[in-house]
Each structure stands twice: as structure tokens, then as C-alpha cells.
C-alpha positions as CSV (number, residue, x, y, z in Angstrom):
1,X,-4.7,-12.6,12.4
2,X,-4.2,-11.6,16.2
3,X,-3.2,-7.9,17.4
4,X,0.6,-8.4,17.1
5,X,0.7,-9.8,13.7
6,X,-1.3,-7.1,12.7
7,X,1.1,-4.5,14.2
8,X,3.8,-6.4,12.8
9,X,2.3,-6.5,9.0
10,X,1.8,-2.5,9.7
11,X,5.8,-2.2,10.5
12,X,6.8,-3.8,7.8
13,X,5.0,-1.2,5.3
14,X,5.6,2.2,5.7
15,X,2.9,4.4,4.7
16,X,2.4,5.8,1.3
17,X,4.7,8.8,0.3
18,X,6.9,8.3,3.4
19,X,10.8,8.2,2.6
20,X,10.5,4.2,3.9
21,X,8.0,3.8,1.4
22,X,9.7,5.4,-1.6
23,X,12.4,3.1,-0.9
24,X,10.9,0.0,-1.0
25,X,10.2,1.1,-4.5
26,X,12.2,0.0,-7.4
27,X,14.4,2.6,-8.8
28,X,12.6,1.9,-12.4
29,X,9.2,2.9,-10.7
30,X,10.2,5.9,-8.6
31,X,9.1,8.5,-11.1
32,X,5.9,6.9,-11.7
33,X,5.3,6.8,-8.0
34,X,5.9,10.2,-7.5
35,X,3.5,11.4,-10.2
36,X,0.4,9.0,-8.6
37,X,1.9,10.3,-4.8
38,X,1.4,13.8,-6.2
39,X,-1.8,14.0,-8.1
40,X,-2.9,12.3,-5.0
41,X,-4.6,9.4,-6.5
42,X,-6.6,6.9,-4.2
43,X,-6.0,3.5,-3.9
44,X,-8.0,0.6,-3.9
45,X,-7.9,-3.0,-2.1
46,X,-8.5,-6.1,-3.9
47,X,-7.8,-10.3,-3.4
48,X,-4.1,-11.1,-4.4
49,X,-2.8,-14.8,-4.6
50,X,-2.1,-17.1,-1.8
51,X,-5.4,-15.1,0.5
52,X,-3.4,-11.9,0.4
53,X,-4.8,-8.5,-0.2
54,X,-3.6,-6.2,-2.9
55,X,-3.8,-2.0,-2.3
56,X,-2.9,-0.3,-5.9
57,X,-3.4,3.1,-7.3
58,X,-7.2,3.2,-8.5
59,X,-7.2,2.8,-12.2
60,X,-3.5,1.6,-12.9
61,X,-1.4,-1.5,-12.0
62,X,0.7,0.3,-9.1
63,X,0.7,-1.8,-6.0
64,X,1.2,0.6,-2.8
65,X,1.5,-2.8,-1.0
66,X,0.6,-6.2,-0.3
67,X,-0.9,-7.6,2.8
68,X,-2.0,-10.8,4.6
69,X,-5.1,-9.7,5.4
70,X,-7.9,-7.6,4.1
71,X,-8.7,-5.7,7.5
72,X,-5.2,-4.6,7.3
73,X,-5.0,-3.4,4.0
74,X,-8.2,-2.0,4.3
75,X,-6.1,0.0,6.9
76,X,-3.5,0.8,5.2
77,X,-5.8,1.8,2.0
78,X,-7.6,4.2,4.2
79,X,-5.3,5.9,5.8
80,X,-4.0,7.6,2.4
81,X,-7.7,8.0,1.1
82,X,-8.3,10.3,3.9
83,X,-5.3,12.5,4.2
């Protein structure tokens, strides 16, 4: 993945607990992702169909997002695990 598609993967994902990214939630799952947004649990990147990468809540199903690459959602991951 080259430097622009990169950039362009990161605009398309707001970051975790930002307005953008609460609305890219369903309504259904808004509750549930203000709980795991407010006990601050981590998140975790693991291999998602099609070579994408997967960032969830650590221990539940919750998927913060979905990327086409690992370096990228590593990002992603890491820049909520360290706030």
C-alpha cells in the first residue's frame, strides 16, 4: 500500500470516540459503543477476510474498524491504546 492510499484508508475512518466515528455506528450499537468508549477498553488487530485487518474491542465482537492493511490498522489500533 503506498503513502496516499494509506492516508486515504485513514480519512475514511475517523478515530475511535470521535462524533465521525459514532456515526458510522449503527443506531442499534450506539449504546454498546459508548459503554466500551467509556470504560476505555483497548482494542486489538486481527486478519479479517479478503487480506483485510480487523481492530475490535479486546475481549468482545465490537469492530472499531476494518482496514486493508495491517500496518494501518495497527495505526489506527494504537492510537486509541495510548490515549
Amino acid at each position: 500500500m503506498t503513502w496516499i492510499e494509506r492516508f486515504e484508508e485513514n480519512m475514511k475512518t475517523p478515530a475511535i470516540a470521535t462524533p465521525g466515528w459514532y456515526d458510522c455506528i449503527p443506531l442499534a450499537q450506539r449504546e454498546d459503543a459508548r459503554r466500551l468508549v467509556e470504560a476505555g477498553a483497548p482494542v486489538c488487530v486481527a486478519p479479517a477476510a479478503g487480506g483485510r485487518c480487523t481492530v475490535f474491542f479486546d475481549e468482545t465482537e465490537f469492530i472499531a474498524g476494518v482496514f486493508q492493511d495491517q500496518a494501518t490498522a495497527r495505526q489506527f489500533a494504537a492510537a486509541w491504546n495510548q490515549r
